[in-house]
C-alpha positions in Angstrom: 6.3 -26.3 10.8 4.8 -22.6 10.4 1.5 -21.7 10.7 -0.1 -19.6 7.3 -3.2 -18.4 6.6 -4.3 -19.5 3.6 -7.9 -19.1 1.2 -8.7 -22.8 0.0 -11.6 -21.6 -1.5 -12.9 -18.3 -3.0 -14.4 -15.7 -0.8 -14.7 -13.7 2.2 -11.6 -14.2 5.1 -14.0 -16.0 7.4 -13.6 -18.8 5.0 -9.6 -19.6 4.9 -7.9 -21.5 7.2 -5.1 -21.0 9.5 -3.1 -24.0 8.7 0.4 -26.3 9.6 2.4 -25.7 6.8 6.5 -26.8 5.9 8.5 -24.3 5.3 10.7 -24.7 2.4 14.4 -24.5 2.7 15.6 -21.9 1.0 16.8 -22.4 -2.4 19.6 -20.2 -4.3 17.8 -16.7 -4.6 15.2 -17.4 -2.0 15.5 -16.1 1.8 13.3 -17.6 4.6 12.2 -14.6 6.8 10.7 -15.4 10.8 7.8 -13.0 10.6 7.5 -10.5 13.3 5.1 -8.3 11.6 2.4 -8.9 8.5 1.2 -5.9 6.9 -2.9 -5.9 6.0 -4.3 -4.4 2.8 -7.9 -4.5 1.0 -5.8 -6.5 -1.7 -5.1 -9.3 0.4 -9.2 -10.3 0.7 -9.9 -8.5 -2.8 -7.8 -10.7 -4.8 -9.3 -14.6 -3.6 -13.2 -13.0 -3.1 -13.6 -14.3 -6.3 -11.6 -16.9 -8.9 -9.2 -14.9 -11.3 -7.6 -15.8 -13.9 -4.2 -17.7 -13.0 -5.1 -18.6 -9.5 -4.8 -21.4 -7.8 -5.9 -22.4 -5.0 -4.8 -22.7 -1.9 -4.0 -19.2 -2.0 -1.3 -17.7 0.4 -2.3 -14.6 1.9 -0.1 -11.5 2.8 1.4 -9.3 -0.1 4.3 -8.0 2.6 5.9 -8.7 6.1 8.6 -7.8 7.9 10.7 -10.0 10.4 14.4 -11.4 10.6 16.5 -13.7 8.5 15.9 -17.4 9.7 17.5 -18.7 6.4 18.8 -17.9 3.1 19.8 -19.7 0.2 23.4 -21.0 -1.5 24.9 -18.3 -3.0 22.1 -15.5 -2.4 21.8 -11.7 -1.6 19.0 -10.0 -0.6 17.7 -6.7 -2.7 19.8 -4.3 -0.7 23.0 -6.5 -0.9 24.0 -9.1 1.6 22.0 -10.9 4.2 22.7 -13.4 7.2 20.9 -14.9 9.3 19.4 -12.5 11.7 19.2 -9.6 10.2 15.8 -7.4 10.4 14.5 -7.3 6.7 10.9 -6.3 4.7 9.6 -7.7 2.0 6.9 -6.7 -0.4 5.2 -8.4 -3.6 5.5 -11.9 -2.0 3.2 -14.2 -1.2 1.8 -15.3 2.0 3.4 -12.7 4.2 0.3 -13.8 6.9 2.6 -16.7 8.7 4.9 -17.3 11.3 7.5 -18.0 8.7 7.5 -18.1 4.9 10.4 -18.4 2.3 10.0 -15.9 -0.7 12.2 -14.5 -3.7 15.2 -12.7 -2.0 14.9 -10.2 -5.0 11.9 -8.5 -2.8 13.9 -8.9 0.7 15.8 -5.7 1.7 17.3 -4.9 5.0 14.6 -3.0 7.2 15.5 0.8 8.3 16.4 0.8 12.1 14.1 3.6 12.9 11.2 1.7 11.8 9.0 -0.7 14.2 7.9 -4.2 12.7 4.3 -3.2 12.5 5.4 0.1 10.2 8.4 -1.5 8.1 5.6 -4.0 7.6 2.9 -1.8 6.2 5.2 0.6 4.4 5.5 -0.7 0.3 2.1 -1.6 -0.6 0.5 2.0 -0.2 4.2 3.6 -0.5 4.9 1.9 -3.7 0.6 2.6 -5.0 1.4 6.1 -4.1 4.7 6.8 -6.0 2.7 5.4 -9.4 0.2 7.7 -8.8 2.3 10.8 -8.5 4.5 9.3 -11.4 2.1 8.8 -13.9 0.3 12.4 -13.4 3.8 14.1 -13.9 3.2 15.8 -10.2 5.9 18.9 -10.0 7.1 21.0 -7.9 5.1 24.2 -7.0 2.3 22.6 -8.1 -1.2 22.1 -6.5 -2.7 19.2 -6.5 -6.0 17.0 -5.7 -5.9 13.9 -3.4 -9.3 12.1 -3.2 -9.4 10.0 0.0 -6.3 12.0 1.7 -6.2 11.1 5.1 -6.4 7.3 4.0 -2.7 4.3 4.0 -2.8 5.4 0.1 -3.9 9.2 0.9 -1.2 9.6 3.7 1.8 8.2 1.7 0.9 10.5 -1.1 1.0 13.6 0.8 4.2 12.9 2.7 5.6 12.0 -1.4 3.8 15.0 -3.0 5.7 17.3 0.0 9.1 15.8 -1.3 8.4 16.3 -4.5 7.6 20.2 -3.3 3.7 20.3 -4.7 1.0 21.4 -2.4 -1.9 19.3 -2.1 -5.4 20.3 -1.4 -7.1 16.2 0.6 -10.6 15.5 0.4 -11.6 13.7 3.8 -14.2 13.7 6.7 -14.0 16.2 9.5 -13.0 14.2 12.0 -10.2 13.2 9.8 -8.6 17.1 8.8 -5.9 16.9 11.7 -4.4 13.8 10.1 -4.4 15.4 6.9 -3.2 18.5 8.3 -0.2 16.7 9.7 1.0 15.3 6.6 0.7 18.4 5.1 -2.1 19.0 3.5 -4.8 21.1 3.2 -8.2 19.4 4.2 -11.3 19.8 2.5 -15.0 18.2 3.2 -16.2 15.5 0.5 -19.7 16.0 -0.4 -22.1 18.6 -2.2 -20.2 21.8 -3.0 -16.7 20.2 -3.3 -15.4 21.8 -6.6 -16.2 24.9 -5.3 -14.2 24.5 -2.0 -11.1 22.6 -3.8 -11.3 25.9 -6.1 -11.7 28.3 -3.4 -8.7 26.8 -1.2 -6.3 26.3 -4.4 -6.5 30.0 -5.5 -5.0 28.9 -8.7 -5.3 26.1 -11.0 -5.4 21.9 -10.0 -3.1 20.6 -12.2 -3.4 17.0 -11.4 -6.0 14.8 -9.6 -5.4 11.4 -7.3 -8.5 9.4 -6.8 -7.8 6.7 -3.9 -11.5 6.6 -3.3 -13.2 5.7 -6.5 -16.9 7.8 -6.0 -18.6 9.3 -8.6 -18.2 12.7 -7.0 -14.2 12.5 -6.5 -14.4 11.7 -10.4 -16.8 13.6 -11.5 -14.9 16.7 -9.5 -11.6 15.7 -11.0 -12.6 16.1 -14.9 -14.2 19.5 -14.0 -11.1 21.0 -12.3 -8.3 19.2 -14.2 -8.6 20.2 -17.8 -6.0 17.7 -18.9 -6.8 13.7 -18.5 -3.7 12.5 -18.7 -3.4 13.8 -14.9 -6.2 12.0 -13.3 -5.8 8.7 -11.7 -8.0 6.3 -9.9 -6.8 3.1 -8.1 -10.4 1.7 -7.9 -12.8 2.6 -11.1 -10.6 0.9 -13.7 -14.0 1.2 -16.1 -15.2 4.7 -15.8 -11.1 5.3 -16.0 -11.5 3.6 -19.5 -14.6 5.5 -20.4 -13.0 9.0 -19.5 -9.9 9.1 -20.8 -8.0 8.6 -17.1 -5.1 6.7 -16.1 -5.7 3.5 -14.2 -3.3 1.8 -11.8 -3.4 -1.4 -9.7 -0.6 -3.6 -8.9 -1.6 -6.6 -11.1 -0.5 -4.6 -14.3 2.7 -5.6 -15.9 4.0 -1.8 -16.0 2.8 -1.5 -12.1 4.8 -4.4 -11.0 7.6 -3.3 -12.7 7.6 0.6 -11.7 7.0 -0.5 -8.1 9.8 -3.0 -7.6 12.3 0.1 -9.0 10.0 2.3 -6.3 10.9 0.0 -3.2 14.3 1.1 -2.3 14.0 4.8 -2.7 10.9 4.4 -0.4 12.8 2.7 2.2 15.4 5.7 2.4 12.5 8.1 2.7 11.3 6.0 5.3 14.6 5.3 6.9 15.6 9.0 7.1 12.3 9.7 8.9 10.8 11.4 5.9 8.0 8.8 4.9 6.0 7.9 8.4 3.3 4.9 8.3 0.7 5.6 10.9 -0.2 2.1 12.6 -4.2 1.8 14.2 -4.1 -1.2 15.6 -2.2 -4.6 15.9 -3.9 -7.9 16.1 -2.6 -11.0 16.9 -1.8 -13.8 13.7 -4.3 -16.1 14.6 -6.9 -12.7 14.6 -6.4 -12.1 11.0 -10.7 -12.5 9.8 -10.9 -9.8 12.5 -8.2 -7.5 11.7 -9.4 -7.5 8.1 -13.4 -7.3 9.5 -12.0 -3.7 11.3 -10.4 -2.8 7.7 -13.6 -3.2 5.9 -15.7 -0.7 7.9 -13.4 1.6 6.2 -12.3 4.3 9.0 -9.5 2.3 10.9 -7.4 5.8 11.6 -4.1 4.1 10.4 -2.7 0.6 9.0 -3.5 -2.2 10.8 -0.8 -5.4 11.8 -0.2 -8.9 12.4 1.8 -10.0 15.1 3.0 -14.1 15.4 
C-alpha cells in the first residue's frame, strides 16, 4: 500500500485526504517510481478548487516527482531510453506525484541528472517547461532586451537562466528585497509599482522587444502594451481574458499546443539542468504528510524558492 494525497471533493487542500491506496503494477508502458521528492506548484490546488470540465473525482494530486525505479512494465523504456529497477528518474505531467509511490506513463519518466538533489530534479519541469513556452511563443533572440514581470519568482527564475542561454538581456520586475536573486540569475532588477515604464525604459536604453507576464496585475499588463509595440510578444500565464481582449498570447499547461510543446521541452531542460546551466532554488522542504501546509506557505506568495515533499 502507498500513501497519496488525494482531493475527494472540490476545494481548498485542507479538504483532501491523505489516504491508503494500491499501487498498480506496472503495465507495458507504465513505470512505478518510489517517490523521494514531490514537487509543489499553485496548479496542483488551482486545478480541484473548483469542478472542471473532465474531472473526476477523487483527484490525484502532484503534477511531478522525482524518486527511483520500484517497477516497470513488460517490454517498457522510460523517455530517455532504458530503465531498471533502481534507477533515479523525474517525471512531469503525471498524476498524483504527492505519494510515497505512484505508477504513471513511462513516456514522462526520464533518468534524473546526477548533479541534481531530489527536492530540485523534483521541482524542475513545471516552471522549466512554463518558461521555455513563454520565451518560444514571444520569438525571444539573442541580443535582445527583454521584460520579465514577476522575475525573481519558480517561473521568473527559470526564465532568466533560459533568456541568458538564449543570449537576451532581461530587465525583472520584483520587490526590493528580492533584487539579489534576480541579480544572480542575471537580470537586471527593477521595483513594481508607480513609475515602472519609466524605470524599465530608463534601465533598457533601447527598445523592449518582448514582454513575460508571470504575475498577471494590471500594471505588469498595462506596462507591457505601452513598451512593446508588437502584441504578438507579450504573454501572460494568469489573465487568459484581458490576454483575449488585448491581442496577447496566453499560455497554461491545459492547452492542447502547451501539452504538446512542453513534453518536446522536457529533455533539453534536463541537459540544461544536468550541465549545471538551469539551477532550481529550493525554500523549504516539508514532510508528505505536511502537504495543506507546504501549499498554506505557497499561497502567501513570497516563499524565496520552490518548496518540496519528502516521504
Amino acid at each position: 500500500m502507498a500513501k497519496q494525497w488525494r482531493a475527494t471533493q472540490f476545494g481548498a487542500p485542507e479538504t483532501w485526504e491523505f489516504a491508503e491506496v494500491d499501487t498498480p503494477a506496472p503495465k507495458q508502458g507504465e513505470v512505478t517510481i518510489r517517490v523521494t521528492a514531490a514537487g509543489v506548484n499553485p496548479a496542483d490546488y488551482k486545478h480541484v478548487s473548483a469542478p472542471r470540465p473532465g474531472l473526476t473525482l477523487p483527484v490525484p494530486i502532484g503534477y511531478e516527482a522525482a524518486g527511483t525505479i520500484a517497477a516497470i512494465g513488460p517490454d517498457t523504456e522510460i523517455a530517455s531510453g532504458g530503465g531498471t529497477v533502481g534507477d533515479a528518474v523525474v517525471a512531469f505531467r503525471i498524476q498524483g506525484g504527492y505519494a510515497t509511490e505512484v505508477t504513471v506513463p513511462a513516456k514522462d519518466v526520464f533518468a534524473k541528472p546526477p548533479r541534481l538533489a531530489d527536492e530540485e530534479a523534483a521541482n524542475l519541469l513545471l516552471v522549466g517547461t512554463t518558461a521555455a513556452q513563454m520565451l518560444h511563443v514571444t520569438d525571444v533572440r539573442a541580443s535582445e532586451t527583454i521584460l520579465v514581470h514577476g522575475a525573481s519568482g519558480a517561473v521568473g527564475v527559470s526564465i532568466l537562466q533560459q533568456a541568458a542561454e538564449l543570449g537576451a538581456r532581461v530587465i525583472g520586475t520584483a520587490s526590493e528585497s528580492s533584487f539579489a536573486r534576480v541579480r544572480r540569475f542575471g537580470g537586471l532588477p527593477v521595483a513594481y509599482g508607480p513609475g515602472l515604464a519609466e524605470r524599465v525604459t530608463e534601465a533598457a536604453q533601447g527598445p523592449v522587444a518582448a514582454a513575460l507576464d508571470t504575475v498577471g496585475t494590471s500594471e505588469a499588463i498595462d506596462v507591457s502594451l505601452q513598451l512593446v509595440p508588437d502584441r504578438t510578444r507579450i504573454v501572460t500565464i494568469v489573465d487568459a481574458q484581458r490576454a483575449e481582449r488585448e491581442g496577447i498570447h496566453a499560455v497554461f499547461g491545459a492547452q492542447p499546443e502547451s501539452q504538446a510543446f512542453r513534453d518536446a521541452a522536457r529533455p533539453r531542460l534536463l541537459e540544461l539542468a544536468g550541465s549545471g546551466r538551469l539551477q532550481v532554488p529550493v525554500a523549504r522542504t516539508y514532510p508528505l504528510a505536511e502537504a495543506p501546509e507546504a501549499l498554506a506557505f505557497l499561497k502567501e506568495g513570497h516563499p524565496g524558492g520552490k518548496l518540496a515533499l519528502i516521504p
